[in-house]
ROMI-676556 format. One record per residue (C-alpha): x, y, z. Coordinates in Angstrom, 3 decimals, decimal comma, m for minus. Each point is the difference from the previous one (the first is absolute). Layout:
x;y;z
X;Y;Z
...
***
This chain:
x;y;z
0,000;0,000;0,000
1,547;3,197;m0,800
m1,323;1,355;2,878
2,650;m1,770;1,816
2,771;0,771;m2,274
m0,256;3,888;0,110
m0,172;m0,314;4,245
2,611;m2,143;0,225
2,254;2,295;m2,278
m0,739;2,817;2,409
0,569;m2,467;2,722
3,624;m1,080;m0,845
1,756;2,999;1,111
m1,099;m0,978;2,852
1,414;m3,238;0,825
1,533;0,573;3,423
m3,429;0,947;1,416
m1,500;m2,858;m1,419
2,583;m2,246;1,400
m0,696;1,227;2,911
m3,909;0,030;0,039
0,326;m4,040;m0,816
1,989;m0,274;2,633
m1,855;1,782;2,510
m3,268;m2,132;m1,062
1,430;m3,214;m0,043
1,430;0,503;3,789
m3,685;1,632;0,909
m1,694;m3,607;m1,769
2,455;m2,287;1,406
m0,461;1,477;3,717
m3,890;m0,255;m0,022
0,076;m3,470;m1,365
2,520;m1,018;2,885
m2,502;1,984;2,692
m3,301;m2,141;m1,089
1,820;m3,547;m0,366
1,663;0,982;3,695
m3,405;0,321;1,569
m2,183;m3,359;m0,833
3,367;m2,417;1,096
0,150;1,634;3,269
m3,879;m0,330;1,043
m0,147;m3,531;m0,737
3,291;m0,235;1,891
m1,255;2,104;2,925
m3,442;m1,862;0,654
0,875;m3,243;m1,456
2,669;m1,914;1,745
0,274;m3,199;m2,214
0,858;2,010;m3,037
3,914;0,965;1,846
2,356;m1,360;m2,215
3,283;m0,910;1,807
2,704;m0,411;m2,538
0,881;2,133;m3,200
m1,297;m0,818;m3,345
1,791;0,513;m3,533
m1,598;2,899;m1,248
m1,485;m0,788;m3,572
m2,571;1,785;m2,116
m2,868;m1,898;1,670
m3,010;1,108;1,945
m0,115;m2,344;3,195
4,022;0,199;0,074
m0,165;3,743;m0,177
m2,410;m0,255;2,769
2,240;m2,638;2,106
2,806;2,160;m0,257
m1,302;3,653;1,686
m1,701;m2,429;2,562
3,451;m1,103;0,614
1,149;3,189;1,116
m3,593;1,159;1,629
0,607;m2,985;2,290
3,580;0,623;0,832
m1,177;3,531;0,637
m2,785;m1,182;2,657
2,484;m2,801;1,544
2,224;3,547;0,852
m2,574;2,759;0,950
m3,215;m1,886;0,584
m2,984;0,701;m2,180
m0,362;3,417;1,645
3,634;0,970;m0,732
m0,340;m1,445;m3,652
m3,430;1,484;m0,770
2,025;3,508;0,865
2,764;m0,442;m1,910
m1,545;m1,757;m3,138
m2,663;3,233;0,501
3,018;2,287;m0,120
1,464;m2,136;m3,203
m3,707;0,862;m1,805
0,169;3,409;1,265
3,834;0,245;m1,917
m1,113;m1,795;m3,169
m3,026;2,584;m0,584
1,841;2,672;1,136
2,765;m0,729;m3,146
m2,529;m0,776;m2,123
m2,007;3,315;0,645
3,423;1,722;m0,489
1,314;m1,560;m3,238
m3,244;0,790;m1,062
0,463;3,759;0,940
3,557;m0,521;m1,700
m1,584;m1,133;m3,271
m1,820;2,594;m0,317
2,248;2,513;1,051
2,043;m1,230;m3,173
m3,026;m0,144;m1,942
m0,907;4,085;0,670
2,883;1,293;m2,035
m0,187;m2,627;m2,352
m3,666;1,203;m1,112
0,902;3,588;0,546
2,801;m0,311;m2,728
m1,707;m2,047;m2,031
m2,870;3,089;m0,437
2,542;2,416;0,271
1,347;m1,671;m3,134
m3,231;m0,327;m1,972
m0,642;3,614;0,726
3,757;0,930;m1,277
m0,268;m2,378;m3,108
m3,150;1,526;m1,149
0,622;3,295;0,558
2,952;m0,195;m1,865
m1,933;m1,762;m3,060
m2,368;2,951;0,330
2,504;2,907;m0,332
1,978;m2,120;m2,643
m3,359;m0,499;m2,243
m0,222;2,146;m3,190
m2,864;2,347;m0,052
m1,700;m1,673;m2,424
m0,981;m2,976;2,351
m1,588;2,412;2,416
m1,997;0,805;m3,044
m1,835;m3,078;0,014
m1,184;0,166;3,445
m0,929;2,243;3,188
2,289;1,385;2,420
m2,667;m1,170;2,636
0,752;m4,075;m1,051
3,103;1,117;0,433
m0,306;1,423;3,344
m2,202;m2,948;1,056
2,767;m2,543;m0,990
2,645;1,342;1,800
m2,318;0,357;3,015
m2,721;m2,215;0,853
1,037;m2,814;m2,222
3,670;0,268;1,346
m1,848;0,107;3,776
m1,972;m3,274;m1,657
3,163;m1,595;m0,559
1,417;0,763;3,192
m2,559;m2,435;1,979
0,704;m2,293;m2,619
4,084;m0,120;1,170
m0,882;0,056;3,144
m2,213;m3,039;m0,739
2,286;m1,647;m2,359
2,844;0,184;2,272
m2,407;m1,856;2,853
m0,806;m2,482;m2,078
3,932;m0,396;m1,452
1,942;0,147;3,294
m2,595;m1,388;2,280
m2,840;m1,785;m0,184
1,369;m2,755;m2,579
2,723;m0,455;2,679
m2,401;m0,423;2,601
m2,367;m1,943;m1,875
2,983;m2,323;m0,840
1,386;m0,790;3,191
m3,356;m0,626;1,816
m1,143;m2,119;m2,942
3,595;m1,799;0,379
m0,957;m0,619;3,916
m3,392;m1,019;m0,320
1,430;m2,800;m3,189
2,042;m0,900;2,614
m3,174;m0,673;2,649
m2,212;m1,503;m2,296
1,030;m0,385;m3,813
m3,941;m1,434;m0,611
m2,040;2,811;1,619
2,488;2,919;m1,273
m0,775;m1,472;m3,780
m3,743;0,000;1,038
0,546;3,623;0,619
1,541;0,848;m2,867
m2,165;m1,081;m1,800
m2,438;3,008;0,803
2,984;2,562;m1,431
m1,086;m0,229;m3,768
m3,568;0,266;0,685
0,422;2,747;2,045
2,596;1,315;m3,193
m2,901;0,040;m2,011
m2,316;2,083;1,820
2,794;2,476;0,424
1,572;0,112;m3,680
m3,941;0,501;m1,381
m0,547;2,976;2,697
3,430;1,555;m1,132
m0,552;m0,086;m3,076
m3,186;1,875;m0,184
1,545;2,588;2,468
3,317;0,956;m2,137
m3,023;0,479;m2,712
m1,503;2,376;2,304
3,500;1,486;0,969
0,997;1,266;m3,036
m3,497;1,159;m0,989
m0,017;2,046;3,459
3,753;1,497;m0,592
m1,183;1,288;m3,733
m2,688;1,409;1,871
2,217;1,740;2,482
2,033;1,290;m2,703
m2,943;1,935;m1,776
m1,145;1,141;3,636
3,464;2,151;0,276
m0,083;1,077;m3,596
m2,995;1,598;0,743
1,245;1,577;2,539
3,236;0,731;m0,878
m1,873;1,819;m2,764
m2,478;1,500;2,080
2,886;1,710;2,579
1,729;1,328;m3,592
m3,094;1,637;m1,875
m1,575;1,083;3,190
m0,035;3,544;m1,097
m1,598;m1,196;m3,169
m2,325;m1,964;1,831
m1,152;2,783;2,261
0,092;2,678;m3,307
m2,718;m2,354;m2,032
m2,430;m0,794;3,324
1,597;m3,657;m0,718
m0,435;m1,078;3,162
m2,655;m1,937;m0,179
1,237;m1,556;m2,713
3,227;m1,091;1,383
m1,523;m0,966;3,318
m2,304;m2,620;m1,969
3,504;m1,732;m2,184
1,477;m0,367;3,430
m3,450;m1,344;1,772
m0,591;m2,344;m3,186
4,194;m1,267;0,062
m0,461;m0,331;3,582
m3,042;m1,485;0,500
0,985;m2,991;m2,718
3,464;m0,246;1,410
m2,099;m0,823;3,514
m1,922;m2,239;m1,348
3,079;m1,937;m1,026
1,652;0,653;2,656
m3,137;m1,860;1,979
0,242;m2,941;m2,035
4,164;m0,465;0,698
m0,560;0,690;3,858
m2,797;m2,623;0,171
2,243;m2,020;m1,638
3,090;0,386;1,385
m1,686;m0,600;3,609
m1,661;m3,276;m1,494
3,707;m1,031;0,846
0,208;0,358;3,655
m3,790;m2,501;0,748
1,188;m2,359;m2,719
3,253;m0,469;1,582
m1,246;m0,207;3,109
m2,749;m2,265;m1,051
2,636;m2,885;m1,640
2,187;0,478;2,823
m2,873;m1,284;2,209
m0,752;m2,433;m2,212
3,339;m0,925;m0,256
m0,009;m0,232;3,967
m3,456;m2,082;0,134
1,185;m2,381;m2,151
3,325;m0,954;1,555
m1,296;m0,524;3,171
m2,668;m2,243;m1,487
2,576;m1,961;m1,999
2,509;m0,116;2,745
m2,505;m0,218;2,776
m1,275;m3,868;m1,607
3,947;m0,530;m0,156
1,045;0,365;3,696
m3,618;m2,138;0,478
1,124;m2,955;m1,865
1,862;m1,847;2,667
2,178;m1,819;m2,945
1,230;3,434;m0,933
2,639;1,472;0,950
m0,339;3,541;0,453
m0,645;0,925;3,406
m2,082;2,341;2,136
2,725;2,222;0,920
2,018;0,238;m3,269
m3,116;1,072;m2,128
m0,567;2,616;2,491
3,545;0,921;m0,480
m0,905;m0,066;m3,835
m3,230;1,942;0,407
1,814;2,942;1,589
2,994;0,160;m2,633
m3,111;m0,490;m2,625
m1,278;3,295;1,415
3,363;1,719;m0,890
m0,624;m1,074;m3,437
m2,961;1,241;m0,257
0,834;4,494;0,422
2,948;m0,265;m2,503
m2,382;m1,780;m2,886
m2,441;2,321;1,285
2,458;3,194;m0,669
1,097;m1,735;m3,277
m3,714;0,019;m1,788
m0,059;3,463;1,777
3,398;0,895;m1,411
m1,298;m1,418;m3,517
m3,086;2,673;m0,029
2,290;2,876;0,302
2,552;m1,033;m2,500
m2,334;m0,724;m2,732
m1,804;3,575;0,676
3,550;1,501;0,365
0,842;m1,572;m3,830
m2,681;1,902;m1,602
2,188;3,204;1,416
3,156;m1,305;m0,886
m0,917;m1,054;m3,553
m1,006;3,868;m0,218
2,971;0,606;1,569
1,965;m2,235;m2,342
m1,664;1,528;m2,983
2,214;3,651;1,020
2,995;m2,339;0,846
m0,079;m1,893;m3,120
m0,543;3,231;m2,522
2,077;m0,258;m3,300
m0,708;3,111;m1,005
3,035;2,305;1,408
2,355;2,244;m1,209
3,317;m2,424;m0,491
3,220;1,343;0,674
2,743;m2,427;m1,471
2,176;m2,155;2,221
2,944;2,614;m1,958
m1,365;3,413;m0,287
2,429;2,734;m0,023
0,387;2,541;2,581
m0,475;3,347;m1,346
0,415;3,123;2,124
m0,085;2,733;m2,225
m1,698;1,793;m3,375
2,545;1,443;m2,166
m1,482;0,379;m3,814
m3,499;m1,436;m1,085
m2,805;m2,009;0,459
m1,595;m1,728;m2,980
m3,048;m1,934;m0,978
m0,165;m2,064;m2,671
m3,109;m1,967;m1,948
m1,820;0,124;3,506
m3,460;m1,761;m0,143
m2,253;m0,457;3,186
m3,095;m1,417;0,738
m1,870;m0,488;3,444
m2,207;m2,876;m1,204
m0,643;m0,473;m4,235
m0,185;3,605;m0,894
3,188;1,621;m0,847
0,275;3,594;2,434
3,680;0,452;m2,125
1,425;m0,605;m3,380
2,934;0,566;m1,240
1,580;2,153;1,921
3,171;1,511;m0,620
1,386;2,767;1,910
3,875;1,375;1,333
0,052;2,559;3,013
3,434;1,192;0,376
1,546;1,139;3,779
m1,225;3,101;1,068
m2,988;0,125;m1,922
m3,118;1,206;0,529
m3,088;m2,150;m1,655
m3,615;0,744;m0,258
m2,599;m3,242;m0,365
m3,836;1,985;m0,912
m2,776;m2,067;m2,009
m3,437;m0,471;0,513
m1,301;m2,601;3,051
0,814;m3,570;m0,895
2,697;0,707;m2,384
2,744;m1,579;2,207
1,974;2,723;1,629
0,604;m1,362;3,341
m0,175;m3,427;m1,197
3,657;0,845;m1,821
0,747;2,040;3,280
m0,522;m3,526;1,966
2,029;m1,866;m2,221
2,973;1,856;0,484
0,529;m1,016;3,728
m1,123;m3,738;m0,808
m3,462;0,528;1,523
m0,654;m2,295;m2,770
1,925;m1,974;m2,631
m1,098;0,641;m3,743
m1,022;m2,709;m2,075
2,136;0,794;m2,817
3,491;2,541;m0,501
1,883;1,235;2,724
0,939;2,868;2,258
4,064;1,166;0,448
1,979;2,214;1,808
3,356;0,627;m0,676
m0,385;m2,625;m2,861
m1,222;m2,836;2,167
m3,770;m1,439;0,251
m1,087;1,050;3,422
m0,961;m4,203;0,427
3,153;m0,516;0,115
1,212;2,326;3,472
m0,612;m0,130;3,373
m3,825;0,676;0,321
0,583;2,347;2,958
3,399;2,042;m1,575
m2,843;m0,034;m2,874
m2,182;2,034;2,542
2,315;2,054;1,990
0,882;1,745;m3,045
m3,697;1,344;m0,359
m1,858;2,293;2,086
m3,928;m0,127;m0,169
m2,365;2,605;0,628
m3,949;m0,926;m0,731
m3,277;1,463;m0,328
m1,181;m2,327;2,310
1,650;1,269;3,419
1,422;m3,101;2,052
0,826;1,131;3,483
0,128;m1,957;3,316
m1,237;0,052;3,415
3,036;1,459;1,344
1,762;3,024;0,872
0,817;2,438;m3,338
3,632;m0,890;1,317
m0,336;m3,382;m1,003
m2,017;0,482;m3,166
2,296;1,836;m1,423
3,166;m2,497;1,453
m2,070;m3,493;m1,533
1,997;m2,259;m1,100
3,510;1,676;0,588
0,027;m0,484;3,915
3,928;0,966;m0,396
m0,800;4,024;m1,270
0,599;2,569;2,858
m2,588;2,468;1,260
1,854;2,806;m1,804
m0,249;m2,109;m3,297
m3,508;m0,209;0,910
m0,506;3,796;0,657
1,820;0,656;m3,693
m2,278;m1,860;m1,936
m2,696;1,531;1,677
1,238;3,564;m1,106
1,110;m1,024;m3,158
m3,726;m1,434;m0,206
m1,426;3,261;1,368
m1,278;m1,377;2,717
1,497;0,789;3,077
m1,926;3,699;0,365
m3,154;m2,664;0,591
1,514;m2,834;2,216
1,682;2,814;2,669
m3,527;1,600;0,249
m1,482;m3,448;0,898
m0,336;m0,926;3,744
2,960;m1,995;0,577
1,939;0,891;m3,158
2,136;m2,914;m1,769
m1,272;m2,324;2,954
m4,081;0,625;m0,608
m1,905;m2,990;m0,740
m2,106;0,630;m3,505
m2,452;m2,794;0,377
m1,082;m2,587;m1,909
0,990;0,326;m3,865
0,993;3,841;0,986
m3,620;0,966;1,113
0,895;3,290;2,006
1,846;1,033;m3,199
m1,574;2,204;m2,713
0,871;m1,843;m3,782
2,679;2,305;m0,435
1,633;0,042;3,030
m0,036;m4,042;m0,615
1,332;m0,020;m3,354
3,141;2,372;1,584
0,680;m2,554;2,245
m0,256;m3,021;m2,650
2,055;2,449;m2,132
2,906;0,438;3,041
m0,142;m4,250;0,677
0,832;m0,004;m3,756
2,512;2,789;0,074
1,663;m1,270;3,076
0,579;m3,507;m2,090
2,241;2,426;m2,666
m0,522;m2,176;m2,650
1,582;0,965;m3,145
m3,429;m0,574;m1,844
m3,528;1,218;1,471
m3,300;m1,136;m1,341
m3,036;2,183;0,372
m3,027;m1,451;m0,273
m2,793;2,544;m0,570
1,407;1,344;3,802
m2,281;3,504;m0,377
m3,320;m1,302;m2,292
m1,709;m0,259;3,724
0,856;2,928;1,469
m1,694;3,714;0,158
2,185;2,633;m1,818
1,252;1,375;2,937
1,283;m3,310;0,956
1,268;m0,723;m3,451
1,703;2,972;m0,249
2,100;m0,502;3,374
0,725;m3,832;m1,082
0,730;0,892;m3,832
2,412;2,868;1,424
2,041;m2,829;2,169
m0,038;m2,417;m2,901
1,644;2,806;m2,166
2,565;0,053;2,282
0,757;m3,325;0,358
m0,061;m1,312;m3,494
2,258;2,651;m1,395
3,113;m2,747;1,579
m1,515;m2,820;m1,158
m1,294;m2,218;m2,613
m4,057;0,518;0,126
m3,096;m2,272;m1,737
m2,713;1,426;0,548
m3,739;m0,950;m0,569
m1,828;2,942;0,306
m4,203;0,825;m0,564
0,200;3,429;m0,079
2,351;1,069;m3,406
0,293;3,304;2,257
2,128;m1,393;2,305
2,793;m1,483;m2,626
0,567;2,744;m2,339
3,616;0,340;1,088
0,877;m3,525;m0,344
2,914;m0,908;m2,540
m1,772;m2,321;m2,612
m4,220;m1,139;0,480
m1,102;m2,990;m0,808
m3,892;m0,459;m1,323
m1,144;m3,961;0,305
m4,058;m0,823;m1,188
m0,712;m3,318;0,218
3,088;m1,753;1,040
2,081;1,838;m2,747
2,509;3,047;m0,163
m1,850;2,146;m2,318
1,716;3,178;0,296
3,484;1,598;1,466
1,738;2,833;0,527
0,078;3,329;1,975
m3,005;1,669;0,766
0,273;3,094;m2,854
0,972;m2,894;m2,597
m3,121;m2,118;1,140
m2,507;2,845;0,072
1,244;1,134;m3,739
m1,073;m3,398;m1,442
m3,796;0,399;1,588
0,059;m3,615;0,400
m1,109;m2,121;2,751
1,719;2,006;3,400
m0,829;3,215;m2,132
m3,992;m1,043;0,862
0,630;m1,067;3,468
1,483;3,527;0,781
m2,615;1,509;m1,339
m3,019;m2,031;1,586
1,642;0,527;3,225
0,250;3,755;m0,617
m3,358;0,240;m1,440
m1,264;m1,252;3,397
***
């Protein structure tokens, strides 16, 4: 079961602990078993004269031997202290065995705790990783709230599973062994009689399971729509509250949540069918031992006695909690698969950006980047064709077209967002598939329409992702961005907290700060993707002003909205439909009245 294969890889780190654990559990097992087959010997002993037995046996595998030789001791210890002194000191003897066995058991799972904490820890690494190391494109084929819920709830899912899993691994099969292996020893005939019962009882279980990992995954696709709705609920609430969409909101959320209780109904019911179904064959289990045992010890011609099945009964009861925890153990795992074959699903993703086993380091920009017969497609539909295009150092490009004509498409391409289908991408003369994907990126700097701030201080916004920049690096970038008059005049300065995604920012005092995280980078080429199409004209103004500043010492694309805004740029580029239809400067391109010449003037019409 592959199920077993992925938690035993995250498991094998690990070995010492488990080690350990096994350890631990055996010594807990071995020390009960020795406290029960201590107790029934010395009763018969104690009330029983005749049974004394004088001389020492040869110990051998064999019940009435076994039972000869600790009444061989139990006598020599009442022929010392008298059956007062002995029933002390065999009391004290029981006392000692439970008390080791209670503390190996504390022991094993003392291992066990940072065995299962890893273990998570290391699920929650693995996938995060595979998330930040996904292209965007796969994040275009689902919603960031499945996302959310599998790194969450289904990774919490999985976590009773371990817990269960490792149970059932370094316990209960080990204590289910050796009591089996004492009670073969007692009575071979009436320990096949009761195993008997084990596959029917399998059968009942496997059935139940089965229909509950149905339910499981069901209930975790469920979950997964539940926080997509309202992961998009907390990001469009001022939409929501601008359209009176409340209502409608609040009845997608009752109608996800009311089916995903439903479901959840059915699994619970389910899932607790367990515990009275276990409990129900373990009682039957019980019954009919004693019934098949009880005609044995009957039967005068047989030889199991009085004394040793109740010496069998109680080890029988022993069996009976770890088969119990096993069928238990087996309900979790199989609902804990459906969240690791989600899980898996993230894990096992082909689809990432590959960065050879031999890339080159590259550190620096020093003449041109080129693209060459670049073609592109999200799914059948070509967004780019034939694309050929050279952007020497310390040049300043303009990307304008009409929506849907590809311009940020190419701008993604260039820092292996995504790989093109066809032609290639160099700097410096070599394809950028070929060099260390983050050299790649440290030599870009990327400023956005869409804003992306963090919870955090504007100290650390600014710092992400270069934790080694000083605070007077910091406090440069934010000048050189324009804005540090802003950030002194806010409550705490460089250490105020901006909220989630920047919320206590206006959008231009946010795309300053997205402009000084890119500027504090210094990346010898800067991408500019539509960074002032959402913001007022005052706010444009005071961003366009820093941007001036800053691209003058550096190589600049640009994909800009408003032709306004680019005028100055060295050389324009016009793409419609995936094509390059027009280039130049902006005089040249507005003397040939083509395709920018009637974007500049709709936009100026307006």
């Amino acid at each position: 079961m592959w199920f077993w294969k992925v938690i035993g890889k995250l498991i094998r780190p690990y070995s010492g602990y488990v080690l350990l654990t096994i350890i631990s559990s055996f010594l807990s097992i071995v020390f009960s078993l020795f406290s029960f087959t201590m107790i029934i010997p010395f009763l018969d002993l104690l009330f029983q004269d005749e049974l004394r037995v004088e001389s020492r046996p040869e110990l051998i595998a064999d019940p009435e031997v076994l039972n000869a030789f600790f009444r061989f001791y139990l006598s020599q210890l009442i022929d010392i202290y008298g059956k007062a002194g002995a029933l002390w000191k065999v009391s004290l003897v029981v006392v000692t065995l439970f008390f080791l066995k209670n503390l190996f058991r504390f022991l094993a799972n003392y291992f066990m705790a940072p065995l299962r904490a890893k273990v998570l820890r290391n699920l929650r690494k693995h996938l995060y990783e595979k998330i930040t190391a996904l292209p965007l494109s796969f994040y275009g084929k689902g919603k960031a709230g499945d996302m959310l819920s599998r790194i969450s709830s289904d990774v919490q899912e999985v976590e009773w599973s371990v817990m269960s899993f490792l149970i059932m691994l370094f316990r209960q099969p080990m204590a289910l062994i050796i009591f089996l292996g004492a009670l073969i020893i007692i009575s071979p005939e009436l320990t096949l009689f009761a195993l008997i019962l084990i596959p029917l009882a399998g059968l009942l279980v496997s059935q139940t399971t089965r229909w509950l990992n149905k339910l499981a995954v069901k209930g975790q696709e469920q979950m997964s729509g539940l926080v997509s709705i309202l992961e998009e609920s907390l990001g469009g609430i001022r939409i929501i509250k601008a359209f009176n969409a409340i209502d409608h909101s609040d009845a997608r959320f009752r109608s996800q949540n009311q089916e995903y209780t439903n479901l959840l109904t059915r699994v619970y019911r389910r899932r607790d069918l367990g515990v009275p179904l276990s409990e129900t064959l373990s009682i039957l289990a019980m019954v009919s031992v004693i019934w098949f045992g009880g005609r044995q010890v009957l039967d005068p011609a047989h030889p199991l006695q009085a004394n040793m099945f109740l010496l069998y009964l109680t080890i029988f009861s022993q069996v009976i909690p770890p088969a119990k925890s096993l069928i238990s153990a087996y309900y979790y795992i199989q609902k804990g698969s459906a969240s690791m074959e989600r899980i898996q699903e993230v894990l096992d993703a082909t689809d990432c950006i590959p960065e050879q086993s031999n890339a080159y380091p590259i550190k620096e920009f020093r003449s041109a980047l080129e693209i060459e017969g670049l073609y592109f497609s999200y799914d059948a539909e070509a967004v780019l064709e034939n694309i050929h295009l050279q952007i020497k150092k310390g040049e300043s490009l303009a990307i304008v077209g009409p929506s849907g004509s590809g311009k940020s498409t190419l701008l993604n391409l260039l820092p292996r967002f995504y790989d093109p289908q066809q032609g290639g991408i160099k700097i410096d003369g070599t394809d950028i598939r070929h060099l260390r994907l983050s050299d790649l990126r440290n030599l870009m700097g990327l400023v956005s329409q869409d804003t992306i701030l963090f919870n955090a201080s504007v100290m650390e916004n600014i710092r992400f992702g270069l934790n080694e920049a000083g605070d007077e690096e910091v406090r440069e970038a934010a000048r050189l961005a324009q804005a540090e008059a802003f950030i002194l005049a806010l409550p705490e300065g460089f250490d105020t907290h901006i909220g989630d995604r920047g919320l206590k920012l206006s959008g231009g005092q946010k795309q300053r700060l997205a402009l000084a995280r890119a500027i504090l980078r210094n990346p010898p080429i800067l991408l500019l993707d539509e960074a002032t199409s959402a913001l007022d004209n005052q706010s444009e103004r005071e961003v366009q002003d820093a941007l001036q500043s800053v691209m003058r010492e550096r190589t600049s694309i640009v994909v800009a909205h408003r032709l306004s805004t680019i005028r100055q740029t060295d050389r324009i580029l016009v793409m419609e439909s995936g094509r390059i239809r027009e280039e130049g400067k902006h005089a040249e391109l507005m003397e040939k009245k083509g395709l920018y010449y009637r974007l500049w003037m709709m936009q100026h019409e307006e």
